[in-house]
LUMKE-108246 format. One record per residue (C-alpha): z, y, x; residue number from 1. Coordinates in Angstrom, 3 decimals. Layout:
// residues N
Z	Y	X	NUM .
...
END
This chain:
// residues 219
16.837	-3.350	4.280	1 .
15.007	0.057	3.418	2 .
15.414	2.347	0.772	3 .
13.726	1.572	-2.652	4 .
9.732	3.067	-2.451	5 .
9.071	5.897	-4.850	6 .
6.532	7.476	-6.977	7 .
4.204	9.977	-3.902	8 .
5.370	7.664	-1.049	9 .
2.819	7.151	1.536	10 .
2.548	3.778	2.723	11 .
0.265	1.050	4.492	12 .
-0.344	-2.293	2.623	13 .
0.380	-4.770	5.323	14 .
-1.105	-8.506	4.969	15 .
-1.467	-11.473	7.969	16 .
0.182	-8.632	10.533	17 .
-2.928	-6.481	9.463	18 .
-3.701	-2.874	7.524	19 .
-5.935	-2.779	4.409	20 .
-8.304	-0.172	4.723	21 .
-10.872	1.970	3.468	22 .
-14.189	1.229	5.637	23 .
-15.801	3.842	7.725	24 .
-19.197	3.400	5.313	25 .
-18.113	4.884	2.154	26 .
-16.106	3.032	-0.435	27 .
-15.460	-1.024	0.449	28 .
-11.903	-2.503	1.243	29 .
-10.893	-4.447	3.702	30 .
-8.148	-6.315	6.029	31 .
-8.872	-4.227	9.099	32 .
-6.965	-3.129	11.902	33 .
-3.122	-2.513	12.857	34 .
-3.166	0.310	14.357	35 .
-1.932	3.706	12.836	36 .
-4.978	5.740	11.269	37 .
-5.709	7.822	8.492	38 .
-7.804	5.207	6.608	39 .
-4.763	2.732	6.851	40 .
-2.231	5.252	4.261	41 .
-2.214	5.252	0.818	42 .
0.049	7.026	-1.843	43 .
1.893	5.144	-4.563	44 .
1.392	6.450	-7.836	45 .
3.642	4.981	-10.389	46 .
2.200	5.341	-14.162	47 .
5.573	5.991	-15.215	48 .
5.916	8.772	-12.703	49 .
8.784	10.362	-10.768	50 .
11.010	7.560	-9.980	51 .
12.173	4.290	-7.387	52 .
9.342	1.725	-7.780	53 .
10.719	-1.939	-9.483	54 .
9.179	-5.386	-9.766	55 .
6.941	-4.971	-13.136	56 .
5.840	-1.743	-12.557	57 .
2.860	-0.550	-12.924	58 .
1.597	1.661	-9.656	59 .
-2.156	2.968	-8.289	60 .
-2.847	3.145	-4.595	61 .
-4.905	6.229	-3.642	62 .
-6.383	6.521	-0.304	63 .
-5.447	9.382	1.665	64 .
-8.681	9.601	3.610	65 .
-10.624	9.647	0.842	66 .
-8.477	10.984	-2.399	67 .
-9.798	7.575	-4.011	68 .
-7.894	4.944	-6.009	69 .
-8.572	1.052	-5.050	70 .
-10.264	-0.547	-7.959	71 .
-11.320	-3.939	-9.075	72 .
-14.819	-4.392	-11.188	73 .
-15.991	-7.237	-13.172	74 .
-16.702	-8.785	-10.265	75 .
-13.737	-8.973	-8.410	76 .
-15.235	-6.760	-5.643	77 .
-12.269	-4.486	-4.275	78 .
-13.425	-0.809	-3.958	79 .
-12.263	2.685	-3.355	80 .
-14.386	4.161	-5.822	81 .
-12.832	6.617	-8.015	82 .
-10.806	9.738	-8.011	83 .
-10.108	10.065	-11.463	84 .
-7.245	8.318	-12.325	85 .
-8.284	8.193	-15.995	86 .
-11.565	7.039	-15.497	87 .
-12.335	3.635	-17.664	88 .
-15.401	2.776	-15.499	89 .
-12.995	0.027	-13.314	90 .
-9.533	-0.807	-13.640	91 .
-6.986	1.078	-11.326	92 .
-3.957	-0.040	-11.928	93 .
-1.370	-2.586	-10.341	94 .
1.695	-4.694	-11.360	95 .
4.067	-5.122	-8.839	96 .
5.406	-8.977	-8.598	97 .
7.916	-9.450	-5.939	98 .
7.328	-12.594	-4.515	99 .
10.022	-15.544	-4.162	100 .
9.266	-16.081	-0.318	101 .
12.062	-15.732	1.952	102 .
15.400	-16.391	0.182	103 .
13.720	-13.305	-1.910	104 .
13.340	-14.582	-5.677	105 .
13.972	-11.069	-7.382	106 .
12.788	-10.756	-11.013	107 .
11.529	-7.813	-12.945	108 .
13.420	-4.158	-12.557	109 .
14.834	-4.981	-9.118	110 .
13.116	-2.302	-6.570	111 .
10.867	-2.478	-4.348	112 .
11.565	-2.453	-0.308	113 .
9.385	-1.402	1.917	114 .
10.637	-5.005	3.823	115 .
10.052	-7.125	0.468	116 .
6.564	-8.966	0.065	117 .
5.291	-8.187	-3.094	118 .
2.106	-9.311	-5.032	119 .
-0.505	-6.931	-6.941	120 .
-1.699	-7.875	-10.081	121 .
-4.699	-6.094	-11.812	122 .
-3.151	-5.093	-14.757	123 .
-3.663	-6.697	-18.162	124 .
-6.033	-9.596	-15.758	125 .
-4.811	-13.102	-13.643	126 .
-6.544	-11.078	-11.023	127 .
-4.175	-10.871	-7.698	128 .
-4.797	-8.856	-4.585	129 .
-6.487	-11.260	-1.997	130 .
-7.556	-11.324	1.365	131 .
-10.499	-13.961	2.026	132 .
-9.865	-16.513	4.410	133 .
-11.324	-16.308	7.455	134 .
-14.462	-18.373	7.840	135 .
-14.696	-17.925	11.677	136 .
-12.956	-20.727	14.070	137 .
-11.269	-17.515	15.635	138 .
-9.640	-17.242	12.424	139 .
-7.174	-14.353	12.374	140 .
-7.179	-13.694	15.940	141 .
-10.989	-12.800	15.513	142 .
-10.961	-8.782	15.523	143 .
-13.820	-8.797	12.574	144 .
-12.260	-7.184	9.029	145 .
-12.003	-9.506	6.320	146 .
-13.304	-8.833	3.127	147 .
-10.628	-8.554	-0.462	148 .
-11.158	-9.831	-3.964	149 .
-9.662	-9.552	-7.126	150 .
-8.637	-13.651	-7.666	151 .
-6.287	-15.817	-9.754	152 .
-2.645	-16.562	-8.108	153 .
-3.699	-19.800	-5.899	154 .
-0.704	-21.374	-4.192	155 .
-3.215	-22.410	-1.445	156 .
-3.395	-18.926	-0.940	157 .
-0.275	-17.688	-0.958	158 .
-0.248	-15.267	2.568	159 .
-3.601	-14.354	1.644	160 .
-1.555	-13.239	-1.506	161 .
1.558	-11.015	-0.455	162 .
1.375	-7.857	0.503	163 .
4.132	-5.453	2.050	164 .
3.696	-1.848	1.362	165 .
5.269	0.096	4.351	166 .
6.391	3.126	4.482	167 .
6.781	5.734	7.048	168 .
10.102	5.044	7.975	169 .
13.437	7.215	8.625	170 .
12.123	10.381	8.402	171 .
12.813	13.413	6.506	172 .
9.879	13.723	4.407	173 .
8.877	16.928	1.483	174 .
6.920	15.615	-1.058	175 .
5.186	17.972	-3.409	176 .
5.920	15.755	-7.163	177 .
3.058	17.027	-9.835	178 .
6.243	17.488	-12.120	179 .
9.095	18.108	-9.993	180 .
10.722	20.531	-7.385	181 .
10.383	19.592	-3.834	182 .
11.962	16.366	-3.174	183 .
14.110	15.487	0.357	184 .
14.390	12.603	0.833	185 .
15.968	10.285	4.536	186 .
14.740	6.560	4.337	187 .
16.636	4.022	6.279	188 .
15.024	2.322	8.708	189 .
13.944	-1.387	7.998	190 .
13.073	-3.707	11.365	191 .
9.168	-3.028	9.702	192 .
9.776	0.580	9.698	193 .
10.583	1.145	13.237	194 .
7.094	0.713	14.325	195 .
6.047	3.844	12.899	196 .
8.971	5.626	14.202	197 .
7.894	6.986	17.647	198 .
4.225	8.344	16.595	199 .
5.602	9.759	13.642	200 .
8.487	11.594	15.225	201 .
6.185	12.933	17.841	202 .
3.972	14.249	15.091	203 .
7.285	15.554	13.700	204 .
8.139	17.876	17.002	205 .
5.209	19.716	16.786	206 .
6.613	21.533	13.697	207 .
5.917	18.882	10.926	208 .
9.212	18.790	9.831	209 .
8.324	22.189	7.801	210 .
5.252	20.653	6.341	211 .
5.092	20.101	2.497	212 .
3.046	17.066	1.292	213 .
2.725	15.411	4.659	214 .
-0.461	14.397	5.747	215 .
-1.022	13.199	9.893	216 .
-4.358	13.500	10.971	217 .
-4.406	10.487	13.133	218 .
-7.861	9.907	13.642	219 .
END
């Protein structure tokens, strides 16, 4: 099992073996790809700031192509709208429920793995994180993205529901904190990390290493 994730940690929100993403067209979500690209990372930003992120807290996602936090409006259409976290034009913000699937029934304050499926709730809503169902016979193996809503917890729907946020994996990383000095930090390496592991050290032999605020152009 990984290290806890942490306020500034890049990641990429993993559902059905797939990569939500920003689209190529401006500001929709959706269940794209799996491959590594730009559009695929986002940076946890817990409200409660510096710190290891646990089950009940409260986090925004902001894109790292775009600068943009994900967003649900009134009517449950998942965007990438806004850069302002303070805006009150859509609601930004995300509890983190872990969810009880694989011999995993944590409750609130235990942190958050990048190896433990975890739902996101729209704060202060019964709106969940969900992928739409595929309506194709192809199903998931079709290579069309599927579209994400803001819905009620449906049991029906459960791995439409559950989301792992991946990070990076075991790599030195120095992350610029808005109130802290520059944090060093070596993540061990979870069987769902180890994917990333060769691209990223690659990058990382080119002179990354020195890099503050990491940010791979993979596109």
């Amino acid at each position: 099992e990984s290290l806890p994730l942490r306020h500034a940690d890049v990641v990429m929100l993993r559902c059905l073996g797939r990569c939500v993403e920003t689209s190529d067209s401006g500001d929709e979500v959706v269940l794209g790809g799996q491959e590594l690209v730009t559009k695929h990372l986002f940076q946890i930003h817990r409200e409660d700031g510096v710190g290891t992120v646990t089950a009940g807290d409260v986090i925004m996602l902001r894109s790292r192509a775009s600068s943009k936090y994900i967003d649900i409006g009134n009517n449950n259409q998942v965007r990438c709208r806004f850069a302002d976290a303070a805006t009150d034009l859509s609601n930004l913000r995300f509890r983190v429920e872990v969810a009880a699937s694989e011999g995993r029934g944590r409750g609130s304050g235990d942190h958050v793995c990048s190896d433990v499926p975890v739902r996101l709730r729209l704060n202060s809503t019964d709106k969940f994180l969900t992928v739409v169902p595929p309506p194709t016979l192809l199903g998931l193996n079709s290579e069309e993205n599927f579209r994400v809503k803001g819905a009620p917890l449906d049991p029906s729907l459960e791995r439409y529901q559950q989301f792992v946020m991946m990070r990076e994996g075991a790599l030195v990383e120095h992350v610029r904190l808005e109130d802290a000095e520059h944090v060093v930090r070596k993540a061990a390496d979870s069987q769902d990390d180890q994917g990333f592991r060769t691209l990223l050290e690659a990058y990382m032999a080119m002179g990354a290493q020195q890099a503050v605020g990491w940010a791979p152009a993979f596109d």
